[in-house]
BAVEXLUM-621650 format. One record per residue (C-alpha): x, y, z; residue number from 0. Coordinates in steps of 0.001 Angstrom, whole numbers. Layout:
BEGIN
+---------+---------+---------+------+
!       x !       y !       z ! pado !
+---------+---------+---------+------+
!       X !       Y !       Z !  NUM !
...
+---------+---------+---------+------+
// end
This chain:
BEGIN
+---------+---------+---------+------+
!       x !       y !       z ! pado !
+---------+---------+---------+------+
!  130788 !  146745 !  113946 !    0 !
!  129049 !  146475 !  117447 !    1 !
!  128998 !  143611 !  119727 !    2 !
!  125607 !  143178 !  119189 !    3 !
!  125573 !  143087 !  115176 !    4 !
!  128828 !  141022 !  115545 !    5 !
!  126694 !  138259 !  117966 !    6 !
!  123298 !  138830 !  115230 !    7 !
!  126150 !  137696 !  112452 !    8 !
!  127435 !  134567 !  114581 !    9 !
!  124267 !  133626 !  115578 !   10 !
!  122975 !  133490 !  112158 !   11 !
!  126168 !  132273 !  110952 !   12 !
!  125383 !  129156 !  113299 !   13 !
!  122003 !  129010 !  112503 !   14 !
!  122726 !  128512 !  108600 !   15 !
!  125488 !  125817 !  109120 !   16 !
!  123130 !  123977 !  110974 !   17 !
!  120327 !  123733 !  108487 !   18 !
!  122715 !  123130 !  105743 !   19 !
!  123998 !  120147 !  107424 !   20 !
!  120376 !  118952 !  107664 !   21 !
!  119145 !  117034 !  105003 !   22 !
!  116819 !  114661 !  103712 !   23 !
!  116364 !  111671 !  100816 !   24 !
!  113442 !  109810 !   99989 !   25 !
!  113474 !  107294 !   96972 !   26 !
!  110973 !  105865 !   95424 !   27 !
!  111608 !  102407 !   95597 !   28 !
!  112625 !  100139 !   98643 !   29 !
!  116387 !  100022 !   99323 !   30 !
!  117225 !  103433 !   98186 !   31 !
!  116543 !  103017 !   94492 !   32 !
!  114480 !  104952 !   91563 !   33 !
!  113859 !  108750 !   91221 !   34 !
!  114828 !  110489 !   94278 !   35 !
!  113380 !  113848 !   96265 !   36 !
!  115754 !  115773 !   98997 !   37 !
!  115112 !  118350 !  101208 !   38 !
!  117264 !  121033 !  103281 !   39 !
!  114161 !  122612 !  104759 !   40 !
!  110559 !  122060 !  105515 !   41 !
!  108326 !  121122 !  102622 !   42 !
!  104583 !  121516 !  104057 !   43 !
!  103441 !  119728 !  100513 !   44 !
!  104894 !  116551 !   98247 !   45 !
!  102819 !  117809 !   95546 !   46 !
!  104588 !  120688 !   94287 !   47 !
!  107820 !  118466 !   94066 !   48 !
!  105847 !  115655 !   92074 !   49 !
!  106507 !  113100 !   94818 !   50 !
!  103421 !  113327 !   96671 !   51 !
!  102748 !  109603 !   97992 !   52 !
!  105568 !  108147 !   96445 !   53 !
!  108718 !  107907 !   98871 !   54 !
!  109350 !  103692 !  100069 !   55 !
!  112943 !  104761 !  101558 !   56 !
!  114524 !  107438 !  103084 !   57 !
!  118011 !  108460 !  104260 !   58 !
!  118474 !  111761 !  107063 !   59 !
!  121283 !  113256 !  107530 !   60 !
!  122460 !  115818 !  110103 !   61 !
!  118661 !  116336 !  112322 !   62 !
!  115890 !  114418 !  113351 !   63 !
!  113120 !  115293 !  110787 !   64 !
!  108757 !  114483 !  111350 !   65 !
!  107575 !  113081 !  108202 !   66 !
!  103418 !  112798 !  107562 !   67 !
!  101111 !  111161 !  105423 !   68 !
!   99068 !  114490 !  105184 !   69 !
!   99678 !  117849 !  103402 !   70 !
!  100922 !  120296 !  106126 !   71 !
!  102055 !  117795 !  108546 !   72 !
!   98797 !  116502 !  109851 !   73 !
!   97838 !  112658 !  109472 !   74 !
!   99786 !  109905 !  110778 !   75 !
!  103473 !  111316 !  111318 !   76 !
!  106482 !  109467 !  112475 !   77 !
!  109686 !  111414 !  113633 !   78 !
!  113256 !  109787 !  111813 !   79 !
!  116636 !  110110 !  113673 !   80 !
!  119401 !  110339 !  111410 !   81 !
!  120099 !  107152 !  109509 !   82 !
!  118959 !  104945 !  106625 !   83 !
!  115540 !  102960 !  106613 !   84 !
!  115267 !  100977 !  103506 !   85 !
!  111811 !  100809 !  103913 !   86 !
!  109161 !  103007 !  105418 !   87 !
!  106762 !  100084 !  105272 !   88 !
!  107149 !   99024 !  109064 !   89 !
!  106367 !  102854 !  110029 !   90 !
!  103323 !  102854 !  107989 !   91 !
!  103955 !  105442 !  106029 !   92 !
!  105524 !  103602 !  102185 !   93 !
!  104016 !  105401 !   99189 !   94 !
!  102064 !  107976 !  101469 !   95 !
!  104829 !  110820 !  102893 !   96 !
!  102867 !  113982 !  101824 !   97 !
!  105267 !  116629 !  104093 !   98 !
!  108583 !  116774 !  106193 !   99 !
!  109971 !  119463 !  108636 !  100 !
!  113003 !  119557 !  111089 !  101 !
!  112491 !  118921 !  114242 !  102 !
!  114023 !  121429 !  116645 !  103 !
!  116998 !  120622 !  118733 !  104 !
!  114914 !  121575 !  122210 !  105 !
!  111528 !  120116 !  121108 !  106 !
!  111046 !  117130 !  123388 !  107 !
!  109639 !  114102 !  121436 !  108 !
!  108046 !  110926 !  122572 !  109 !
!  109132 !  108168 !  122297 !  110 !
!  106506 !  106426 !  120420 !  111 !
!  106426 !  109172 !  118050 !  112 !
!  110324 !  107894 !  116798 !  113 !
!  110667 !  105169 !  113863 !  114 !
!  112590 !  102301 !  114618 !  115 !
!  116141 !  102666 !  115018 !  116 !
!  117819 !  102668 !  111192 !  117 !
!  120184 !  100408 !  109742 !  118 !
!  123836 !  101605 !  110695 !  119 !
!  126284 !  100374 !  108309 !  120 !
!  128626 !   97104 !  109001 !  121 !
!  129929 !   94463 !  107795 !  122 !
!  130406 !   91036 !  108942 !  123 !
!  132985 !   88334 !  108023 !  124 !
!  132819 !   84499 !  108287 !  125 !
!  135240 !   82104 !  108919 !  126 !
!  133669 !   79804 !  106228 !  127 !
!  131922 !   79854 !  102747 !  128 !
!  127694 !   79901 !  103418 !  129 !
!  128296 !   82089 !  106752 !  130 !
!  129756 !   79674 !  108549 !  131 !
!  132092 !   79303 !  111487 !  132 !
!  133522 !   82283 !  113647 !  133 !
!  132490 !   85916 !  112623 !  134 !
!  133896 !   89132 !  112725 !  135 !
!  131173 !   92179 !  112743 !  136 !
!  132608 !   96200 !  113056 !  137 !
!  130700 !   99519 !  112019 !  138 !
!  134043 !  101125 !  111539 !  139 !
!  137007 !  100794 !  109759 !  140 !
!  139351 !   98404 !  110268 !  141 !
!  143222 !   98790 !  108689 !  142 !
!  144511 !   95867 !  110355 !  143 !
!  142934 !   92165 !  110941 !  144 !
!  145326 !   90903 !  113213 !  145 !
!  144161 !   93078 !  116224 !  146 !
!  141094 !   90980 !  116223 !  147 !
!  142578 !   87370 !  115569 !  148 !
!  140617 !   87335 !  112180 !  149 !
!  143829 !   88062 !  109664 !  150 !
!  143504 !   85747 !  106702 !  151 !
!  140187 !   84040 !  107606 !  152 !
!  136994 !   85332 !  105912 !  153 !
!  135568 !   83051 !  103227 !  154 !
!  132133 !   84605 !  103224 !  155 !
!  130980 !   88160 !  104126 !  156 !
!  127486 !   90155 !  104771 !  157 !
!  127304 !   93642 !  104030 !  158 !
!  124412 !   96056 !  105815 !  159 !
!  123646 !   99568 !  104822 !  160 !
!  126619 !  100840 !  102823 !  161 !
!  129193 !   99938 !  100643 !  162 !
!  132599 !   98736 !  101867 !  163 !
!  135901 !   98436 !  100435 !  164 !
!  138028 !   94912 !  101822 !  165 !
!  140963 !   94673 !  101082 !  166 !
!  144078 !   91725 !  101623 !  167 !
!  147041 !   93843 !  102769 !  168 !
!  146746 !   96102 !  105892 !  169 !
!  145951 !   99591 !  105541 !  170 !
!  143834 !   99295 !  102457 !  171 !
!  146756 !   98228 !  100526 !  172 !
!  147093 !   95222 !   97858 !  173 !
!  144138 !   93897 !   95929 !  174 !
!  140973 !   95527 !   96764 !  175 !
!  137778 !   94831 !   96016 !  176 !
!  134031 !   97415 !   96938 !  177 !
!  131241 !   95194 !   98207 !  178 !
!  127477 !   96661 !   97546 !  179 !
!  125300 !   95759 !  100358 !  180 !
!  124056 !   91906 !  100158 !  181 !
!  125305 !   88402 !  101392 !  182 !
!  128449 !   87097 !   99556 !  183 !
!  128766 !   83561 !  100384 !  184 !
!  131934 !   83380 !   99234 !  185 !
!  135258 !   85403 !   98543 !  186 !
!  136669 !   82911 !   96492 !  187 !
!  135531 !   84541 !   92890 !  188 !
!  136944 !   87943 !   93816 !  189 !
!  140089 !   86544 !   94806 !  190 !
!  139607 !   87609 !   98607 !  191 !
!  139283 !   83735 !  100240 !  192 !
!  141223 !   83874 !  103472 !  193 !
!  143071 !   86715 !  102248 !  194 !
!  141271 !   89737 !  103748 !  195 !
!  143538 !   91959 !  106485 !  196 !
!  141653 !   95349 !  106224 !  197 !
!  138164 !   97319 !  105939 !  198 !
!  136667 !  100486 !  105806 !  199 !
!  133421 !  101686 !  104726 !  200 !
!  132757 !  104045 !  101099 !  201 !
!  130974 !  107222 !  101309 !  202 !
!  127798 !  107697 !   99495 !  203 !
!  129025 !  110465 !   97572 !  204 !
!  131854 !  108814 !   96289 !  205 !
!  131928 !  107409 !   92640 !  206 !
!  133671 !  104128 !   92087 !  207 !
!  134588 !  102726 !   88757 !  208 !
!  132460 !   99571 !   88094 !  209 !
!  135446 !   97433 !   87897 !  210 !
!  136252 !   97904 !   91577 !  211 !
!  132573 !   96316 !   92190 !  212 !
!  132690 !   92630 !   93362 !  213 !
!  130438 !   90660 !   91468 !  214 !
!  126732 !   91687 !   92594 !  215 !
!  125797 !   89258 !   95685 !  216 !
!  122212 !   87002 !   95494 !  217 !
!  119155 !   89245 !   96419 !  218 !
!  117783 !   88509 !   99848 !  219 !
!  114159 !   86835 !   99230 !  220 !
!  111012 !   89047 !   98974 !  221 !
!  109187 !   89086 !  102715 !  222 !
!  106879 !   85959 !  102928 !  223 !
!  103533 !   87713 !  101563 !  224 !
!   99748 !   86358 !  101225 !  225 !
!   97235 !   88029 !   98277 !  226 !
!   93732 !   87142 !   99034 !  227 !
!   90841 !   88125 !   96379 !  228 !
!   87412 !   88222 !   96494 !  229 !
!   86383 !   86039 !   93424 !  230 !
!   87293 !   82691 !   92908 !  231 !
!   90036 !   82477 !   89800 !  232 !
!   92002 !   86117 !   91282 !  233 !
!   89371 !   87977 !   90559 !  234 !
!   87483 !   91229 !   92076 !  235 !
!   88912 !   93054 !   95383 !  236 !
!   92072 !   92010 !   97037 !  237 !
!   93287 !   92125 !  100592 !  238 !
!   97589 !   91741 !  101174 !  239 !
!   99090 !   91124 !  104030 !  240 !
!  102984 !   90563 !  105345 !  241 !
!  102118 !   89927 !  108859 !  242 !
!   99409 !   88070 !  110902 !  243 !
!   95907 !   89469 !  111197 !  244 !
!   93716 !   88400 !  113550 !  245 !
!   90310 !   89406 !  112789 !  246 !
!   89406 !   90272 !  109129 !  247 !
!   86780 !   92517 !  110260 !  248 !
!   88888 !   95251 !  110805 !  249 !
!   89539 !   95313 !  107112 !  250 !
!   86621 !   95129 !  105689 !  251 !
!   87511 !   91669 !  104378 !  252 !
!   85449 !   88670 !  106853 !  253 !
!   84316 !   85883 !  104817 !  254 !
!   84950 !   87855 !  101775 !  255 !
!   88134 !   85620 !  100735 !  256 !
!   87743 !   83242 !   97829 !  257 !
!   91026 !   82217 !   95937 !  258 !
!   94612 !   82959 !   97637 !  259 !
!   98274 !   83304 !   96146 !  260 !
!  100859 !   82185 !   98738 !  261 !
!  104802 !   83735 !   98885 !  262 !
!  107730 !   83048 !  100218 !  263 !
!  106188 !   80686 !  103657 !  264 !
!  103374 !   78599 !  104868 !  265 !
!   99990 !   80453 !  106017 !  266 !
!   97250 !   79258 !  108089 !  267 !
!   93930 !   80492 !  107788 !  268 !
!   90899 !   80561 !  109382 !  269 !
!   87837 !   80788 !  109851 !  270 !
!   87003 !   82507 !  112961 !  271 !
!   88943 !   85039 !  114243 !  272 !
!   92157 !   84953 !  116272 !  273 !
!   93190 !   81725 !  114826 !  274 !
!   90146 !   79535 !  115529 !  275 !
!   87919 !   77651 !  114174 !  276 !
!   88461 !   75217 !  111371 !  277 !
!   92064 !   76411 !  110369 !  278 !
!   94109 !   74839 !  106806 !  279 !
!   97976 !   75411 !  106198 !  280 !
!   98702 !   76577 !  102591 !  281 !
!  101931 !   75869 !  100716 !  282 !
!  103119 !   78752 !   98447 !  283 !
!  101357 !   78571 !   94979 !  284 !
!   98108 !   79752 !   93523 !  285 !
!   95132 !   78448 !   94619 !  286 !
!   92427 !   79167 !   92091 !  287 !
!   89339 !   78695 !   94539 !  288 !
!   89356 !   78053 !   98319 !  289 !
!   85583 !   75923 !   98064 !  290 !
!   87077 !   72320 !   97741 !  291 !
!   88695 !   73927 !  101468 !  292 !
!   86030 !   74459 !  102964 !  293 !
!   86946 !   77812 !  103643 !  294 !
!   84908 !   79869 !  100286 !  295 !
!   83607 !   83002 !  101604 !  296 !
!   84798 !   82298 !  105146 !  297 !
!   88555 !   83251 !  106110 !  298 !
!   88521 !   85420 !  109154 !  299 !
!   92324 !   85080 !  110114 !  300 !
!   95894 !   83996 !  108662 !  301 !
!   99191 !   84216 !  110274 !  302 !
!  102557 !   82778 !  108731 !  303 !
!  103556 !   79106 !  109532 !  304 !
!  107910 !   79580 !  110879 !  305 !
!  109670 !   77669 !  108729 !  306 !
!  110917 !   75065 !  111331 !  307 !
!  107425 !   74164 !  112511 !  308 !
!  106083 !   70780 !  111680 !  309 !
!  102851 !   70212 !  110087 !  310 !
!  100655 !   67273 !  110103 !  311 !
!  100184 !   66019 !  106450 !  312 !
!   96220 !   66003 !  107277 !  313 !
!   96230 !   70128 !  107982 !  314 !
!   97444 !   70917 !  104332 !  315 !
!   95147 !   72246 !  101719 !  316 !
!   95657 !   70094 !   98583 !  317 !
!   98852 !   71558 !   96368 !  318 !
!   98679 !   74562 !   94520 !  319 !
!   99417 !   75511 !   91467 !  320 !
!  102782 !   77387 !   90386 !  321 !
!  103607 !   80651 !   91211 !  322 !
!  106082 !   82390 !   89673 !  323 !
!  107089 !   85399 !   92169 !  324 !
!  108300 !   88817 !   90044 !  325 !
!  108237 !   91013 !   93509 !  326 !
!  111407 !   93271 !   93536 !  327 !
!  113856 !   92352 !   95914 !  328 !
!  115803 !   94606 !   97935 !  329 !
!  119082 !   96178 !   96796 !  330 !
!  118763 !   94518 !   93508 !  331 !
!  119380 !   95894 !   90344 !  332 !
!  117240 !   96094 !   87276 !  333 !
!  117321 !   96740 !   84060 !  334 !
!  115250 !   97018 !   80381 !  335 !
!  114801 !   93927 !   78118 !  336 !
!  113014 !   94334 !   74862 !  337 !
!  110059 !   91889 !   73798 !  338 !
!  110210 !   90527 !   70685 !  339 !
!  106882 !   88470 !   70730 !  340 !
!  103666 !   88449 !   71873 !  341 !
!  101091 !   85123 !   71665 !  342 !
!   97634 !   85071 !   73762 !  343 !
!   96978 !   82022 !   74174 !  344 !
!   92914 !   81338 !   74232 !  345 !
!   91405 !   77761 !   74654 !  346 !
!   91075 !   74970 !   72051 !  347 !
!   89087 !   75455 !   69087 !  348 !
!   85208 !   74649 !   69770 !  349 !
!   82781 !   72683 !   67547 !  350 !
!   79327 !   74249 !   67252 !  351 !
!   76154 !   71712 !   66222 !  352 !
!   72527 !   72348 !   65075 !  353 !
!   69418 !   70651 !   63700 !  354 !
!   68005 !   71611 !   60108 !  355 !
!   64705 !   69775 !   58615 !  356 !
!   65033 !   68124 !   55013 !  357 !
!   62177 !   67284 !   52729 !  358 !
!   63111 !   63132 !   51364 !  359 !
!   60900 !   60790 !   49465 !  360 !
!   60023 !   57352 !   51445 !  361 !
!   57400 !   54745 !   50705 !  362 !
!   53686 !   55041 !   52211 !  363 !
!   52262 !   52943 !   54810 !  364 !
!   53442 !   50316 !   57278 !  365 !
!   55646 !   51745 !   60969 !  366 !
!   58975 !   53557 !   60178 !  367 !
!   61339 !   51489 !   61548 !  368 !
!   64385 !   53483 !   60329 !  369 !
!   62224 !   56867 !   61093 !  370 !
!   62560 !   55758 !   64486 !  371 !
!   66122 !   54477 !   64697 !  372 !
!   66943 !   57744 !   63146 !  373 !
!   64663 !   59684 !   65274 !  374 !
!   66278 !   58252 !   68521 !  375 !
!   69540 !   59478 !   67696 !  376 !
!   68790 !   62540 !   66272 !  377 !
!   66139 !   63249 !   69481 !  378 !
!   69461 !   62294 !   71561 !  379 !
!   71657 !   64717 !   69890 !  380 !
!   69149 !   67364 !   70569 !  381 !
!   68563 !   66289 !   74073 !  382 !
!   71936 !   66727 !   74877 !  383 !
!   72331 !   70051 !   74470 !  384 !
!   70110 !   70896 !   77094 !  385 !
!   71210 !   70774 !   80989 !  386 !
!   74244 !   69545 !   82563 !  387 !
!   75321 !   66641 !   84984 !  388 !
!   72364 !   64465 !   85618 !  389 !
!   69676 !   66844 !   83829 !  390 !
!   72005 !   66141 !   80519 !  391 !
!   71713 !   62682 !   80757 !  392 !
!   67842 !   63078 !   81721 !  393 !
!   67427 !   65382 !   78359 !  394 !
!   69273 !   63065 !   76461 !  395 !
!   66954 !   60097 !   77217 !  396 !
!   63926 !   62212 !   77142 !  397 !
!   64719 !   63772 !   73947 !  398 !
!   65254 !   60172 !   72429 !  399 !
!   62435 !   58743 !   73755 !  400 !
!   60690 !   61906 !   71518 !  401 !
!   62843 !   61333 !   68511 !  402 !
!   61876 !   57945 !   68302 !  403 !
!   57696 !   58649 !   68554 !  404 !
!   58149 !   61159 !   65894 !  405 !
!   59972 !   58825 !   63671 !  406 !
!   57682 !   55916 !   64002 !  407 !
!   54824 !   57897 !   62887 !  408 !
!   56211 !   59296 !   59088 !  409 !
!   53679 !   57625 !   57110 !  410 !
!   53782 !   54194 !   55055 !  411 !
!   52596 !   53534 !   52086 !  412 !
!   53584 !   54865 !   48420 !  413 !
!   55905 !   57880 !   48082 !  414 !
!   55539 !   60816 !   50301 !  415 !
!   57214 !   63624 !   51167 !  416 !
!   58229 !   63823 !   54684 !  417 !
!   60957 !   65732 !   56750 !  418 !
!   64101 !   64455 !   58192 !  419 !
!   65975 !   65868 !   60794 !  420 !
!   69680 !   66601 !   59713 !  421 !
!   72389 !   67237 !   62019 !  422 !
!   75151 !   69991 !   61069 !  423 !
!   78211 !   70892 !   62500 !  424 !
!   81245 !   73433 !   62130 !  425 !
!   84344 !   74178 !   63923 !  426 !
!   84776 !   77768 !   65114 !  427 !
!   88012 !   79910 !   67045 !  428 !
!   87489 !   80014 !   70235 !  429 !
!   85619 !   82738 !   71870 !  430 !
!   86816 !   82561 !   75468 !  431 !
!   89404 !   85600 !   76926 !  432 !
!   92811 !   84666 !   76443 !  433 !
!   94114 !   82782 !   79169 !  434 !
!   97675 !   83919 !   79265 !  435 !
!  100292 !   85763 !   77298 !  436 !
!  103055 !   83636 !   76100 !  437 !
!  105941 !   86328 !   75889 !  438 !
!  109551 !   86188 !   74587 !  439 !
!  111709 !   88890 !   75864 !  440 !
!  115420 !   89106 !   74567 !  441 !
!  118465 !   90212 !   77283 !  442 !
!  121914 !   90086 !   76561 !  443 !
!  121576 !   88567 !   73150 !  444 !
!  119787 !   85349 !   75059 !  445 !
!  115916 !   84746 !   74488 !  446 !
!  114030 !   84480 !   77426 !  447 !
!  110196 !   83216 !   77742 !  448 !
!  107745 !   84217 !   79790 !  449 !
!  104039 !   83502 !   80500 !  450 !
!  102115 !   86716 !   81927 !  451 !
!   98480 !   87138 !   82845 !  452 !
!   98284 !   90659 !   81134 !  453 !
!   99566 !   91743 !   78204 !  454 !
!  103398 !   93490 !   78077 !  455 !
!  104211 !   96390 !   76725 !  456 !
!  107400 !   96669 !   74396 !  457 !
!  109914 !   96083 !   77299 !  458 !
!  110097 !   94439 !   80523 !  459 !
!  111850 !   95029 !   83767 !  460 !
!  114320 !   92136 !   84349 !  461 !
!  117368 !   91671 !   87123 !  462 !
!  120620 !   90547 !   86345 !  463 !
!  120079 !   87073 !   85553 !  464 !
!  116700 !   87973 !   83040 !  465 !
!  114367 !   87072 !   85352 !  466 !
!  111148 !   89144 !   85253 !  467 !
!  110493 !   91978 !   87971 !  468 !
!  106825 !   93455 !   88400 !  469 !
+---------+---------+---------+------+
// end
């Protein structure tokens, strides 16, 4: 073979290896979870792989790879270095990666063009139950606690990016016990309290039996989040938002907001842009209309209230009603509950009334006293069907003051015929829209209940403990 076919091979030897060591992930869900795409090479359209607009995480491996919102890498595009980001939300690009190519080793890339640095996998150990105390944090393994003065001392442990296996003899020896990523805020179920000596991290690829698992740790909470829609009662166009916006405008949303559902933290809003103007703090919780406010048709700004800041009792919007929050949250698992009922629940029954004429026999001559008695109240009834607030009351009177002229003029005198109002009435069902869906769901032979604004289907999505995930 000749030098130069020998240095073709090696080169494309190299060449290969290189962009088989490259590789990409994205998942459909946040945190790495649901159906799943990966690429070795450039894929100039999501379509043909059925995850166009889809990916919400992503893990790279090996090279830095430019991901875009477009077909054929135009759009908005953001360049990943290898890592995992549990969320492409931040980059602006969750539920809208349409293509993904390598990036060459010599292509210079600036620096605004990079994502924000991934997660790298670590753990961290506190001296105390809650996360308490002295901590210990490493991003490697660790087969021996007493280098670092922290042998025997973790009560409580937080877990970032990967799984890890702890363990309470040196060298991954003794009882041992995989933590999922989460917060563990304490050891003391799994039998690790002050007992841990070693760590080391598991690799994705490697399958653990589920008995190794330490019991799953309590999801983080959703992101503090605030829904606004454009009719009062959640109705019409919506507008979300995680973060602070300071003019509407730019959304196409000024003065459009007019009932708000409130997650996770306090909000302030607006009604000038920038944070000015007359400004009220909400509470989480629904609130069906913003009119009694002040602020119907007129929210130009919101930005979330820090949790340690004190309000004034006098700049909260009266309380909300109840929210009950089914976001996802990160890293937690889910799984399928079957519904075993169904009730819509409508309003209360209604009672329908209405005026028919009867032909009676009454003596001639002389002023109808009872005609008029009779015609007062039956005028009133009448009247009151008409208008509302001050115009019912208004109708009422007039139509007695009516009832009463008619009666007093059925003739006197001998036996007549004449014609009587009667009044007739029936209750009826309801006719209003349901307006909720009072569901029971059964998971691990325990009956659960749930109210929901639309109607299930024959399962729902629940976590661990039952609860209900949209």
């Amino acid at each position: 073979m000749t030098s130069i076919l020998k240095t073709a091979v090696a080169v494309a030897t190299v060449t290969f290896a290189a962009q088989a060591s490259a590789q990409i992930t994205f998942y459909q869900n946040d945190g790495f979870q649901g159906r799943n795409f990966t690429a070795q090479a450039a894929v100039d359209n999501f379509k043909s792989a059925g995850f166009n607009d889809r990916a919400s995480s992503v893990v790279v491996v090996g090279n830095v790879w430019e991901v875009c919102d477009d077909a054929s890498f135009k759009g908005r595009c953001r360049v990943l270095r290898p890592g995992r980001y549990p969320s492409l939300e931040a980059m602006g690009l969750n539920d809208r990666v349409s293509s993904v190519r390598i990036v060459a080793r010599n292509d210079r890339v600036a620096n605004e063009r990079y994502a924000p640095l991934p997660i790298k996998p670590q753990v961290t150990f506190y001296e105390h139950d809650g996360f308490g105390g002295r901590s210990f944090t490493t991003e490697k393994e660790v087969n021996n606690f007493r280098r670092y003065g922290f042998n025997d001392r973790a009560s409580s442990v937080v877990v970032v990016g990967e799984r890890w296996e702890a363990c309470e003899n040196t060298r991954y020896s003794g009882r041992c016990v995989i933590l999922r990523p989460g917060r563990y805020a304490s050891l003391s179920a799994m039998g690790l309290n002050d007992r841990v000596t070693s760590v080391r991290e598991v690799a994705m690829n490697v399958r653990i039996d589920d008995r190794r698992y330490a019991p799953l740790p309590a999801p983080p909470p959703p992101a503090p989040q605030v829904i606004f829609y454009e009719n009062e009662g959640f109705g019409g166009r919506t507008f979300t938002s995680e973060r602070q916006i300071v003019d509407f405008g730019r959304f196409g949303f000024n003065d459009r907001a007019s009932s708000v559902v409130v997650i996770g933290e306090r909000w302030e809003v607006c009604e000038d842009a920038r944070f000015s103007g007359r400004c009220v703090v909400l509470r989480p919780g629904r609130y069906e209309s913003l009119r009694s406010m002040g602020l119907n048709n007129r929210v130009s700004s919101v930005r979330e209230v820090e949790a340690n800041v004190r309000i004034d009792d006098n700049r909260y919007a009266p309380p909300p009603g109840a929210f009950y929050d089914s976001r996802r949250r990160p890293q937690e698992q889910f799984y399928t509950a079957d519904v075993t009922s169904v009730r819509a629940v409508v309003g209360p029954p209604q009672q329908r009334c209405w005026i028919e004429q009867q032909q009676v026999a009454q003596p001639a001559g002389g002023y109808n006293v009872p005609g008029a008695v009779i015609g007062a109240v039956l005028g009133g009834v009448l009247g009151h069907q008409v208008g509302g607030g001050r115009g019912k009351d208004l109708a009422t009177a007039g139509g007695a003051v009516a009832g009463a002229a008619i009666g007093a003029n059925v003739g006197g005198g001998g036996q007549q015929e004449a014609t009587q109002d009667v009044q007739r009435c029936e209750t009826v069902p309801s006719q209003a829209k349901p307006e909720f869906w009072d569901v029971t769901y059964n998971f691990r032979g325990q009956e659960h209940r749930v109210q929901m604004t639309t109607p299930p289907g024959r399962t729902l999505t629940v976590n661990a403990q039952g609860e209900p995930r949209t």
